[in-house]
C-alpha positions as CSV (number, residue, x, y, z in Angstrom):
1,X,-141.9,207.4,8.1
2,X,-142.9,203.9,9.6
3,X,-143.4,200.9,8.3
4,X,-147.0,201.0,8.8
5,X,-147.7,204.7,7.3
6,X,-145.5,203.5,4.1
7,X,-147.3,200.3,3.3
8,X,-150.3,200.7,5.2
9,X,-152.2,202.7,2.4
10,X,-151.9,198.9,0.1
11,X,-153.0,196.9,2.6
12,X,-156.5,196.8,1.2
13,X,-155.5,196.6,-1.9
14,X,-152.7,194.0,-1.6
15,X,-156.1,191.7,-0.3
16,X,-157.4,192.1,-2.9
17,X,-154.7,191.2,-5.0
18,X,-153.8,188.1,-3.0
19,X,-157.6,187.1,-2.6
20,X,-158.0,187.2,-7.0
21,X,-154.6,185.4,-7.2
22,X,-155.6,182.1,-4.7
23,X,-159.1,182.3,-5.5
24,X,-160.5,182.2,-2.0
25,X,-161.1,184.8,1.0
26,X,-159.4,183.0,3.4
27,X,-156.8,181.9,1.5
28,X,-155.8,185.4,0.3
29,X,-156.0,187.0,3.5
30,X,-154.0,184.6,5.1
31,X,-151.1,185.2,2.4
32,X,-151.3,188.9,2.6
33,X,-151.1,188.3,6.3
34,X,-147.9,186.8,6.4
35,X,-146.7,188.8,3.7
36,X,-147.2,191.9,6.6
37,X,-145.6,189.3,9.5
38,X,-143.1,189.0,7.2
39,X,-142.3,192.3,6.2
40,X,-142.3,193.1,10.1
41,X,-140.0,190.5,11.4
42,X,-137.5,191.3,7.6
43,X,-137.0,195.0,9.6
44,X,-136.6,193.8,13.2
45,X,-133.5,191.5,10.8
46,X,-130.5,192.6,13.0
47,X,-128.2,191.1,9.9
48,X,-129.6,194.9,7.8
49,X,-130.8,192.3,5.0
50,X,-134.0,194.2,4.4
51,X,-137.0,193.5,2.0
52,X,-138.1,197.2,2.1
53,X,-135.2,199.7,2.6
54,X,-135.3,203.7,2.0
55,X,-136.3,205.1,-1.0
56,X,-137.8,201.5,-2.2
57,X,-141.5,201.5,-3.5
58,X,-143.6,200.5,-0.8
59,X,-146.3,199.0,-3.4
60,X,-143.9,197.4,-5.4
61,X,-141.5,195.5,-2.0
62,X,-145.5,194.5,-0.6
63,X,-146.1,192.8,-3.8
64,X,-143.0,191.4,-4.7
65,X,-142.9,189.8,-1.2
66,X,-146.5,188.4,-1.0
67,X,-145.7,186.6,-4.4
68,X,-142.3,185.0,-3.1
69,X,-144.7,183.5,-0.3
70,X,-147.2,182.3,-2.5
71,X,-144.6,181.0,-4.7
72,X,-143.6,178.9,-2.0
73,X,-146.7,177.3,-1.1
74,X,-149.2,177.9,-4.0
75,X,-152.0,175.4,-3.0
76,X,-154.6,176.2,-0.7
77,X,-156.0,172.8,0.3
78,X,-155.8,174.1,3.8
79,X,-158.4,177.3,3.1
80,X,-162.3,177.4,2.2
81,X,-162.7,176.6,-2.0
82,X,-165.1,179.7,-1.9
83,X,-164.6,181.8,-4.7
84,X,-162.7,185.5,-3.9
85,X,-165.5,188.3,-3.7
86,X,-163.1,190.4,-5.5
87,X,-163.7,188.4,-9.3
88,X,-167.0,186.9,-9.7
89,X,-167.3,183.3,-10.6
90,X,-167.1,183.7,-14.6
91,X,-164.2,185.8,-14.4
92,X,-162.9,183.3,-11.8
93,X,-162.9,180.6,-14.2
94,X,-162.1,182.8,-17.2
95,X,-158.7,183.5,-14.9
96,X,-158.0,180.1,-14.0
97,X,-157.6,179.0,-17.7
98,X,-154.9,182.3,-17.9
99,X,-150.9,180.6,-18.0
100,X,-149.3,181.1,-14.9
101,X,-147.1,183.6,-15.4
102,X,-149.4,185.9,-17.6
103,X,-152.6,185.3,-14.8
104,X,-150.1,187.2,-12.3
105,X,-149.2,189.8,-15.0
106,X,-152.8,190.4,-15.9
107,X,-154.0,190.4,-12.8
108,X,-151.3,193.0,-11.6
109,X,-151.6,195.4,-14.6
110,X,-156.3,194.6,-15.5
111,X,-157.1,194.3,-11.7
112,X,-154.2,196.6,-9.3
113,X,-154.3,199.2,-12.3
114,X,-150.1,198.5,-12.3
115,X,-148.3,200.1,-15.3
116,X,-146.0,197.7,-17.8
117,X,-142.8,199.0,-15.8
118,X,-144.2,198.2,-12.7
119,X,-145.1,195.0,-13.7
120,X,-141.6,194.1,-14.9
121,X,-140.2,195.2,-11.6
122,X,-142.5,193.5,-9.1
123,X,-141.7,190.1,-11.5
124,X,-138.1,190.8,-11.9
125,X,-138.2,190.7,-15.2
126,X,-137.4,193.5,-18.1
127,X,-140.4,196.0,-19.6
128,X,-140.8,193.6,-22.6
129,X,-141.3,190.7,-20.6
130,X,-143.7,192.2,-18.4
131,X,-145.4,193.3,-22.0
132,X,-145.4,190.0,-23.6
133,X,-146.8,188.5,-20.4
134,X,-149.5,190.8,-20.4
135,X,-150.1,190.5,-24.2
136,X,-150.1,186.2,-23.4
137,X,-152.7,187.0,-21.2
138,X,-155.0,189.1,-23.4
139,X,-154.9,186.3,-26.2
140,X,-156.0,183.9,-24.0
141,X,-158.6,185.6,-22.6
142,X,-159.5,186.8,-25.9
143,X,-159.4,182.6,-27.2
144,X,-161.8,181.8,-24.3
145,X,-164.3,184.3,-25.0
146,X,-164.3,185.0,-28.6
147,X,-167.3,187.8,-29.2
148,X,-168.8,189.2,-31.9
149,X,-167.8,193.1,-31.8
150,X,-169.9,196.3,-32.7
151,X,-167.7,199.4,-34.2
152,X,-169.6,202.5,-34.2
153,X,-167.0,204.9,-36.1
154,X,-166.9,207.7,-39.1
155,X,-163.3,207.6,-40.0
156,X,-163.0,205.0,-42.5
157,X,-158.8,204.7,-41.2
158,X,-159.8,204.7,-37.5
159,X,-162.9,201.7,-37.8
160,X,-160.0,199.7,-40.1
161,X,-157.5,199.9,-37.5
162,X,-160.2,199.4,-34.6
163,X,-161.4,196.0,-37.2
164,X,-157.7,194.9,-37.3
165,X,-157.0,194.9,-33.7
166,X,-160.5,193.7,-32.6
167,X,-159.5,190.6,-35.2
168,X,-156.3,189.8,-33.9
169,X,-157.4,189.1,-30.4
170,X,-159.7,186.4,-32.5
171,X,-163.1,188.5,-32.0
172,X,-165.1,189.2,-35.0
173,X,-167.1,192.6,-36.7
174,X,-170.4,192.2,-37.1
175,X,-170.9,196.1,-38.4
176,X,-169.1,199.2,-38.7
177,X,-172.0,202.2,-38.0
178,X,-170.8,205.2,-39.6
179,X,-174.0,207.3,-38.1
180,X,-176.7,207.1,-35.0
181,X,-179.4,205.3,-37.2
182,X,-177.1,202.5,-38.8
183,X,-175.5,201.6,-35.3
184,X,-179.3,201.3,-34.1
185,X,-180.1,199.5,-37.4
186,X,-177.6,196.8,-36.9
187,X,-178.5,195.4,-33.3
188,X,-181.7,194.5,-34.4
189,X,-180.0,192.0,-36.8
190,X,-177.4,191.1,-34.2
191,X,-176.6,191.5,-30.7
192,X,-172.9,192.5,-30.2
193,X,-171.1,191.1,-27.1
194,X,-168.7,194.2,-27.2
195,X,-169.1,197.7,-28.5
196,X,-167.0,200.2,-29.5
197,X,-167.8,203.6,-30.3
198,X,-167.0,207.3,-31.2
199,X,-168.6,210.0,-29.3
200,X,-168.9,212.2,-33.1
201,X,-170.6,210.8,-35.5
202,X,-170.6,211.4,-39.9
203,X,-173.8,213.2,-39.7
204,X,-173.3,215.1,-36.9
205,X,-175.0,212.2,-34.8
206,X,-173.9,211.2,-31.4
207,X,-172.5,207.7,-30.7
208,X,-173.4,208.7,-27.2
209,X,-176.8,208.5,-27.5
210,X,-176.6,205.4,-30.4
211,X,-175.3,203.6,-27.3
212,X,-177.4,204.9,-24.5
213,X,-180.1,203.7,-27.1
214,X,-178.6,199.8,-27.6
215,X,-178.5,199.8,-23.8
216,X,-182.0,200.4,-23.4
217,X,-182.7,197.0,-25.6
218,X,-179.8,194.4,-24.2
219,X,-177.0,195.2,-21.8
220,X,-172.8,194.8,-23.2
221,X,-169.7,195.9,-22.7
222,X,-169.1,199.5,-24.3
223,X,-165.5,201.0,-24.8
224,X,-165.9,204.5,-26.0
225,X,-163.0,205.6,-28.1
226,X,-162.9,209.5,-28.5
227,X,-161.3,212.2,-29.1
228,X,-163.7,214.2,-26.7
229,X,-163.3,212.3,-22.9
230,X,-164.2,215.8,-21.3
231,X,-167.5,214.9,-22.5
232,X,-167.6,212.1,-20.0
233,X,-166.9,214.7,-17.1
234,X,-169.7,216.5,-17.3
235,X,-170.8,215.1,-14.0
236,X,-174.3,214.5,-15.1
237,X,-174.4,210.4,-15.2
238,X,-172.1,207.6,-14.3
239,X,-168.9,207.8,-16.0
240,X,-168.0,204.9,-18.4
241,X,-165.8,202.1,-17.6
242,X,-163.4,202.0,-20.5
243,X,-163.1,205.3,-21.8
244,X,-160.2,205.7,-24.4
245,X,-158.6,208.8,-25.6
246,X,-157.6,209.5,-29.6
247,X,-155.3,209.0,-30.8
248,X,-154.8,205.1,-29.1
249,X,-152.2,202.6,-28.4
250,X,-152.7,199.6,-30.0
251,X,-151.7,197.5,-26.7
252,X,-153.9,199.9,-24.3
253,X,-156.6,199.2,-26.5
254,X,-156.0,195.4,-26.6
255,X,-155.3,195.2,-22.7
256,X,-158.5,197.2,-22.3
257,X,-161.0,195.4,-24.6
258,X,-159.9,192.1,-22.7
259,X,-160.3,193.2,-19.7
260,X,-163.7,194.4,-20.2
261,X,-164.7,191.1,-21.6
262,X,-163.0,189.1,-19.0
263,X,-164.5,191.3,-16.0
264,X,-167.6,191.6,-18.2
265,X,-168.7,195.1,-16.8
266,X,-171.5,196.3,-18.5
267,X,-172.5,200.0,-19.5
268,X,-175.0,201.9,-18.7
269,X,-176.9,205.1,-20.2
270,X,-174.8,208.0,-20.2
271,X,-174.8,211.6,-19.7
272,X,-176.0,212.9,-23.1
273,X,-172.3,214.5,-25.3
């Protein structure tokens, strides 16, 4: 296969990588550009030193090598200040606040969708490192953005672990909602910055529609966490975007309720479960 069909497929992507990393259109697309020239000229190299070789990731050697470029020459003075397209301009400044080395880790793992092992390898460094970069990364976004949390739950065990982790990041519980009504019940006191909520409820109630019903007062961020997702692919509404299946890692659920915060995506309505 050529060079082009192997890495051609990330090009896109590796934009917008390099785009969220320098903060600037210009600026990332000229990186990502010479990370391709690069790559090119590497496997014209008549010396056989090659960046990408057979049976190498593709994903991983495009990555690797756009970061050793940047590394090089990490300010942009030279490119427009314009903020990337691919984060907004909260999330922009909500990423520039990030520690080097955790930004590039979050950014790989929240915004590429990389897993903690690819991580590692595209940062030469070991799975644990890769982990602890990430987990940097979701304290300090959580320290930055610090929210009052909604937990819409039945199982006594469950809502304390979901209260313990939603604490550590620094964020606080307003209300655990057991049922439909009381979830409804508390926004009306309070308005959550972050929900997150069972699909079956004590009574037989849906947390579905307890959210689809909050939504219809104020918009948030809503991570369902259920031990039913193929109630989500019912194909009647948009799907959600955090959707977390029971029984749940601890660090999955941490990674994912800072990135929802940090990207601030919020819900809307869905399909009824």
């Amino acid at each position: 296969m050529t060079i082009s069909r192997e890495v051609g497929r990330y090009i896109p992507y590796l934009r917008r990588f390099s785009r969220a990393l320098t903060g600037s259109r210009e600026g990332g697309d000229a990186y990502a550009l010479a990370t391709l020239e690069t790559l090119v000229a590497d496997q014209n190299n008549a010396s056989g030193k090659r960046r990408l070789r057979s049976g190498d990731d593709p994903k991983i050697a495009l990555y690797k090598l756009l970061l050793d470029i940047w590394a090089a020459a990490p300010i942009n003075a030279q490119f427009d200040a314009g903020v990337s397209p691919d984060i907004e301009s909260g999330a922009r400044r909500k990423l520039d606040a990030i520690s080097l080395r955790p930004r590039i880790a979050f950014l790989l793992n929240a915004l590429e969708g990389f897993g903690v092992d690819e991580v590692a390898r595209t940062l030469g460094v070991s799975p644990r490192e890769a982990g602890v970069l990430i987990e940097t990364a979701n304290k300090e976004i959580s320290n930055q953005i610090a929210t009052d949390v909604l937990i819409i739950e039945d199982e006594p065990l469950i809502a304390l672990d979901l209260r313990e982790v939603v604490e550590e990041l620094g964020h606080r519980v307003v209300s655990i909602a057991r049922t439909h009504t009381e979830a409804v019940a508390t926004i009306k006191e309070v308005k959550p910055g972050l929900i997150l909520a069972d699909i079956q409820l004590a009574d037989g109630s849906s947390g579905l529609e307890a959210v689809n019903e909050i939504l219809g007062e104020f918009s948030t961020p809503v991570i369902f966490i259920t031990a039913y997702p193929e109630r989500f692919l019912l194909g009647e509404a948009p799907e959600p975007a955090f959707l977390i299946a029971k029984p749940f890692a601890v660090d999955a659920l941490k990674a994912v309720i800072s990135q929802a915060l940090f990207f601030d995506k919020k819900s809307r309505p869905a399909g009824r479960g």
